[in-house]
C-alpha positions in Angstrom: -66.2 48.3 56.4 -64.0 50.9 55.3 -61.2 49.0 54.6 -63.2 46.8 52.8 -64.1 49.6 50.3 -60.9 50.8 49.5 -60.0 47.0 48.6 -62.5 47.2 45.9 -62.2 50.7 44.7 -58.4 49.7 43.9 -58.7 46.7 42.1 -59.9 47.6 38.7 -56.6 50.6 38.8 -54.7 47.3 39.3 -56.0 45.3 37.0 -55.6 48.3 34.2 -52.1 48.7 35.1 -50.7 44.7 34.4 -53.2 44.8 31.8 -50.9 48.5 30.1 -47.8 46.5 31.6 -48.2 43.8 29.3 -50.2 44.9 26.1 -47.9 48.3 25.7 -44.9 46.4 25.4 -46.4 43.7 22.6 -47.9 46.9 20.8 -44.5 48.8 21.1 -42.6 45.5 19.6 -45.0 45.0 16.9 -44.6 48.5 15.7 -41.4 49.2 16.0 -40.0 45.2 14.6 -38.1 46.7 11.5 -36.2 49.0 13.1 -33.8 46.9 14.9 -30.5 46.7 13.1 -30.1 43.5 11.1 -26.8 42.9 11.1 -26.2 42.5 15.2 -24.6 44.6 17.9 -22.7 47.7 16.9 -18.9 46.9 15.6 -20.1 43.8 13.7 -19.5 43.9 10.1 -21.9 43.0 8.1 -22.5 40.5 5.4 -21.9 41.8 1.8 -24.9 42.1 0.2 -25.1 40.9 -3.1 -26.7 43.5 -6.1 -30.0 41.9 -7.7 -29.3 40.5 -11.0 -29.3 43.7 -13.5 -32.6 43.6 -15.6 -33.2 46.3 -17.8 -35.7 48.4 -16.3 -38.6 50.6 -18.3 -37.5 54.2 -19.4 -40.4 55.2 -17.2 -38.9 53.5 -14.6 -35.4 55.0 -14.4 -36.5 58.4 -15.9 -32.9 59.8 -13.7 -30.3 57.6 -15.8 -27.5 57.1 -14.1 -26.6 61.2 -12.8 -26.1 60.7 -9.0 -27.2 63.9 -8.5 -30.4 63.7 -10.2 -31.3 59.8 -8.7 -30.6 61.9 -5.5 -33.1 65.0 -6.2 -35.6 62.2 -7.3 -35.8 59.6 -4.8 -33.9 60.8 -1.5 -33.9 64.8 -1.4 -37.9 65.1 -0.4 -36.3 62.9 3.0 -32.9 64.0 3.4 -32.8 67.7 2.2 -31.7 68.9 -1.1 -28.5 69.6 1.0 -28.1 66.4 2.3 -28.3 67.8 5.9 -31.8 65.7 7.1 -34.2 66.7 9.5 -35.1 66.4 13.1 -36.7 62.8 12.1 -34.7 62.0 9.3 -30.7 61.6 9.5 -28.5 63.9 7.0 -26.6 62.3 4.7 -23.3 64.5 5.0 -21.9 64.2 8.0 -18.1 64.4 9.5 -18.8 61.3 10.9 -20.1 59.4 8.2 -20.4 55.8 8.8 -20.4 54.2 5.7 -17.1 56.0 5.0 -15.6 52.6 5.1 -18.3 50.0 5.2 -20.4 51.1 2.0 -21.9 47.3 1.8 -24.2 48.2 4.6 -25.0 51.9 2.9 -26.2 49.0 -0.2 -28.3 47.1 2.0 -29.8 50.1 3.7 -30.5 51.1 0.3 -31.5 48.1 -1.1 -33.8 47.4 1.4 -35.1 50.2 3.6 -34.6 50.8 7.6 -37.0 51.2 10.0 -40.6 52.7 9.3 -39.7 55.8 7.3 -37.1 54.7 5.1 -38.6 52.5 1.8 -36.2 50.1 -0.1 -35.2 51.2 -3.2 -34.7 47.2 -5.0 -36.9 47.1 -8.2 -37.3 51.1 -8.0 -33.8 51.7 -8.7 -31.5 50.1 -11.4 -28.4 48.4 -9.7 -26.3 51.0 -11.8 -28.1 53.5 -10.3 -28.0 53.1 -6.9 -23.9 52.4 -7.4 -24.2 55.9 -9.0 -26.0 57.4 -5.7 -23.5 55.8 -3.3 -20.7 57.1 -5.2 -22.3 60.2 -4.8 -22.7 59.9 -1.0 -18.9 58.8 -0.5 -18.1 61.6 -2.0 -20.3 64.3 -0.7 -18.7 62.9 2.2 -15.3 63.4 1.8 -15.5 66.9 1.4 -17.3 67.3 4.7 
């Protein structure tokens, strides 16, 4: 009778656990789809990603113009630090090891359109010249470090 019991008691803690075994995974991949890298494994290079067609955008639209340093303050600084050096969630954008030091086609597509959950595409927000201007910018502030 005993034994019987203890059959019983442990099947709904069995059922729960293939039931978290299966549904936390789906959940996981469904959050977390965007974040993969697009462009395969590490090493690859990537595709060069063409710029969007240049439309002239409203003034209220581009209010930064084309200074790198002021497109930066505007759009990236609130993320990555006025400094460039990130956060503990977000990566800084000066770095000896700077990645896009000689692939800055996939800096443009990051750009263009966003990584992950937390970083937003800038295509449509940003004026092709503009974003040229910030990655300038970037290279830059990179060679110094």
């Amino acid at each position: 009778m005993t034994e019987a019991r203890d059959k019983t008691r442990s099947f709904p803690w069995k059922a729960a656990a293939v039931a978290a075994a299966l549904i936390v995974p789906a959940v996981l991949t469904i959050l977390f789809w965007r974040t993969t890298p697009t462009v395969g494994r590490w090493g690859d290079s990537p595709q060069k990603t063409e710029l969007a067609p240049s439309h002239p955008a409203p003034a209220a639209a581009t209010p930064a113009g084309t200074d790198p340093k002021k497109i930066y303050d505007e759009n990236c600084a609130v993320c990555h630090g006025a400094d460039l050096q990130g956060s503990g969630t977000v990566p800084a954008l000066a770095r000896p090891n700077w990645p896009f030091r000689e692939n800055p086609d996939l800096l443009l597509k990051i750009i263009h359109e966003g990584k992950g959950l937390t970083m937003p595409g800038f295509r449509g927000r940003l004026s092709n010249q503009q974003i040229e201007a910030l990655i300038d910018y970037l290279q830059e502030s990179n060679r110094k470090s």
